[in-house]
N, C-alpha and C positions, 0 to 999 in steps of 0.2 A: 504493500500500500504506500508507504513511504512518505506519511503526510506529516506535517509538523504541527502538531494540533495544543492548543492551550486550552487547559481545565480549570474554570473557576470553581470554588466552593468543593475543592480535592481531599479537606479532611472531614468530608461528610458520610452519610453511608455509603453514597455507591462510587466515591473519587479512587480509592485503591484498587476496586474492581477493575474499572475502566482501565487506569494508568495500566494495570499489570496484562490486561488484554490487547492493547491497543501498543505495548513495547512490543509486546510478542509476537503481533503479526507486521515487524517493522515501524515502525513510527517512532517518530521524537515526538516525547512529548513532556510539557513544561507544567508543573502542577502548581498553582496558586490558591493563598484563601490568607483570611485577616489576621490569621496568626501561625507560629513557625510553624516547622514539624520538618524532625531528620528520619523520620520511618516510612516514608514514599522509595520507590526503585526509581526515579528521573528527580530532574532537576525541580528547583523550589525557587519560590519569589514570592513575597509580601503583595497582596494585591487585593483592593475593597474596589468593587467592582462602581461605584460611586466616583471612583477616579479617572477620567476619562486618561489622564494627561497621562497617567501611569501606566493603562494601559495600551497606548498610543507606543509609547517608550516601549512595553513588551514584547510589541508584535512586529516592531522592527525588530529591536537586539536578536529575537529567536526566527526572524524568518517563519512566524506564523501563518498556515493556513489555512486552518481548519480550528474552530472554537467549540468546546463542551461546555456549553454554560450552566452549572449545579448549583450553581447561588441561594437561597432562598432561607425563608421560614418557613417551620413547616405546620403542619396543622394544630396541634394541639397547642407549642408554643405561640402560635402567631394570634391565638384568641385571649391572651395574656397582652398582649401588645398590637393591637391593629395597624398602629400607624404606621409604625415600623414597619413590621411586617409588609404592610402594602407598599410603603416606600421599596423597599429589598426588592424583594420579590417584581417587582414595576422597573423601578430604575434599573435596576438587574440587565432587564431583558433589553430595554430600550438603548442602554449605554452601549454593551454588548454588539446591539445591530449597528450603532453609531459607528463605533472604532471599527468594525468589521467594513461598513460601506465606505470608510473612511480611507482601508488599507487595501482595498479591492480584494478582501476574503472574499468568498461567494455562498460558503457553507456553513451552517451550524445548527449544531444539535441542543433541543432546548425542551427538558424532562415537561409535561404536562403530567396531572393527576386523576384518577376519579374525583377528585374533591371538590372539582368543576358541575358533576353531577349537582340534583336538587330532589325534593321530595316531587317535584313537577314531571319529574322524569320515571321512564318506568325501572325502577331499581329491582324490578325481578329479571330482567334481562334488558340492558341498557344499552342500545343500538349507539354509532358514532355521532348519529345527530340527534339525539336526544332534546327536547327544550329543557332548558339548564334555568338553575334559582339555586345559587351555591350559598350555605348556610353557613359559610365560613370565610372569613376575610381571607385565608388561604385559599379556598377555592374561587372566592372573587377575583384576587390579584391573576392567578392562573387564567380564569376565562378571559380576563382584559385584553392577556398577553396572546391568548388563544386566537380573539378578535385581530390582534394586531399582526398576528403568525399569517393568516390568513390575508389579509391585506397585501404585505409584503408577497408571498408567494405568487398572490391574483395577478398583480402589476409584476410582476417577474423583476421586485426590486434587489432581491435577495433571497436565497435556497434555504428555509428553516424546513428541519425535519423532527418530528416530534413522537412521541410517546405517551399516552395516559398511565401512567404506571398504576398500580396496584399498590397491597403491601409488599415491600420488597421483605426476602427471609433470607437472612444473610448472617456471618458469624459476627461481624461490624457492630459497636454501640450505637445503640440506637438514637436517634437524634429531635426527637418531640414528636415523630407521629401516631395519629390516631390507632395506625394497624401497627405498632412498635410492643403490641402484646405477644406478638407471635417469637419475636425474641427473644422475649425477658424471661419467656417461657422454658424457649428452650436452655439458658443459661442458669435458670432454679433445678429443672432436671439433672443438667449437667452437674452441679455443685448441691442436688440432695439435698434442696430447700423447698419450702411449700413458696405457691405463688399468690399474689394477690391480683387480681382482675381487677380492672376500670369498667368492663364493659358486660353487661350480661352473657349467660353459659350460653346461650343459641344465635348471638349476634353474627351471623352469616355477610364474610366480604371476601372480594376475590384478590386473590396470593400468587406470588411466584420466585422461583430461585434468582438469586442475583446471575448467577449465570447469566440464567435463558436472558434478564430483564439488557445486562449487560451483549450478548449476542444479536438480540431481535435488533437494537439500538446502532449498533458498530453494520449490521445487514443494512440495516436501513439508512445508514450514511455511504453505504457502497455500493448500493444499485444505480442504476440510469436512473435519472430523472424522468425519465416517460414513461418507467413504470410505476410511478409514483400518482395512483388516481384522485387522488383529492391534496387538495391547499389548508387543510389542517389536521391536527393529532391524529393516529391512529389508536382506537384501543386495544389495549393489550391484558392477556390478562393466562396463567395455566391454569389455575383449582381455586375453590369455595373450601372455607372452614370456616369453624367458629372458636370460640376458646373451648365446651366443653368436646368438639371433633379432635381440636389440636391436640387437648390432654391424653383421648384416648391414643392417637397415633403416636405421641410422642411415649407414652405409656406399653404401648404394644412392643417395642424393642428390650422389655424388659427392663425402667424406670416405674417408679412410684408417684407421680409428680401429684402433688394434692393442691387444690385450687381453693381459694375463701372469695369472694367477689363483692367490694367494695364500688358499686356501680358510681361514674360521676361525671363531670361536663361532660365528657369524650362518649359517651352515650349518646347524645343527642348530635353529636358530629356522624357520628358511627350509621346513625338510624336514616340519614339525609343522601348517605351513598349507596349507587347499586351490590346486589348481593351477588351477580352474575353478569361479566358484558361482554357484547358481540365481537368477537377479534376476529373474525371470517374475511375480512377484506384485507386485514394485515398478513394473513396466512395466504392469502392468494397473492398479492401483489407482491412480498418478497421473498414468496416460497419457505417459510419459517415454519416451526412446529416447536413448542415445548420438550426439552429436554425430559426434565422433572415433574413429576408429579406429587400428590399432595408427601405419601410416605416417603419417596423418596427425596424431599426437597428435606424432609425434619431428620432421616436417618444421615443424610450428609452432611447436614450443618451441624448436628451433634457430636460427629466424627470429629469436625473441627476446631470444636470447642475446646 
């Protein structure tokens, strides 16, 4: 591939993912975020995505190409802080396209969420164009940018390709979101602790391994453009759980893992996104399929724990 790609927001959940997939099929690539870190395999640099100036300066020094912008709040903390959060998560995207139009990049990958989703939509299987009413200043900030994904693409100003991710299940700490039970989970198993819930035993959302989340993403920045059918997110998504599903799967490998459920805001974030959505047009359009499924995405991240 050979691309020389910079990664905002690199000490998140899915910045190490990325970096270590995206060295290994060739590429430089230059990890950034608002503070140090010597535990990445590429290079580093201090970088608040708020700084145009700074990263005008990066994308010369490194001969950038290609941009993965991870920036953001994410949903649980961003209802602690709205403003913020919509600043980030806003300014993010937009500075992002700036300096990119700025250096004649043409590409970038820029994570969308279900959180975009609404109670308006049908959250028993929730199609790509769903009518959206996001209950969450995360899922607001995201559709703004959705809107703005879309724009850019129509006018052929600039190539954004995009993802609704899921919860992502990864060995990674988790970083404020809503589906960040699925983790916590697995690391009380791991270390033969009881867990405590946020969110009701039956609360049903759709999951998938960082892998796949990391693969469908890096496909979807390497295909042609022309087989790319539509001008915004694609949804993505592999398996449905809930916490009392998770427990048992996680529990069937021969763990104990005992749950108390302490329900609270994140309940009513939880209740506003789909339980199942349509990823049929992502699987045809760049010939993808899920790796892992639900057992098999809790038996390997437990491995790695």
């Amino acid at each position: 591939m050979n691309n020389r790609i910079l990664i905002t927001g690199a000490l998140g959940q899915l910045g190490k993912f990325f970096i270590d997939s995206l060295i290994n099929q060739g590429n430089y690539v230059l990890a950034t975020d608002i503070k140090n870190s010597n535990d990445l395999n590429c290079d580093f640099e201090i970088f608040d995505v708020h700084d145009l100036k700074k990263g005008d300066e990066l994308i010369k020094k490194y001969k950038i190409n290609q941009v993965y912008n991870f920036a953001a709040i994410l949903s649980a903390k961003g209802e602690i802080n709205p403003a913020k959060t919509w600043d980030l998560n806003n300014a993010g995207f937009f500075n992002i396209v700036d300096i990119c139009l700025k250096n004649k990049i043409n590409k970038i990958f820029w994570p969308s969420s279900i959180a975009v989703f609404g109670k308006n939509s049908n959250l028993n299987f929730a199609s790509i164009d769903e009518p959206m009413c996001p209950e969450t200043i995360y899922g607001a900030s995201k559709l703004a940018c959705e809107k703005a994904m879309y724009y850019y693409n129509f006018k052929n100003i600039i190539d954004i390709r995009s993802l609704r991710f899921p919860g992502i299940v990864s060995n990674s700490k988790p970083g404020g979101g809503t589906t960040d039970y699925v983790v916590d989970m697995l690391f009380s198993a791991a270390k033969k602790k009881d867990f405590t819930c946020f969110l009701k035993n039956d609360t049903v959302l759709p999951m998938m391994h960082i892998n796949d989340a990391v693969d469908a993403s890096i496909m979807l920045m390497s295909i042609d453009k022309k087989n790319i059918s539509i001008n915004s997110p694609y949804n993505i998504s592999s398996f449905e759980t809930s916490p009392s599903k998770w427990r048992d799967t996680i529990n069937s490998f021969g763990y104990e893992l005992k749950i108390d459920y302490e329900v609270d805001f994140r309940q009513d974030i939880a209740d506003s996104w789909p339980k199942k959505v349509d990823d049929s047009l992502l699987r045809k359009d760049i010939d993808w399929i899920p790796k892992f499924n639900e057992k098999e995405t809790a038996l390997d991240i437990l491995k790695s724990i």
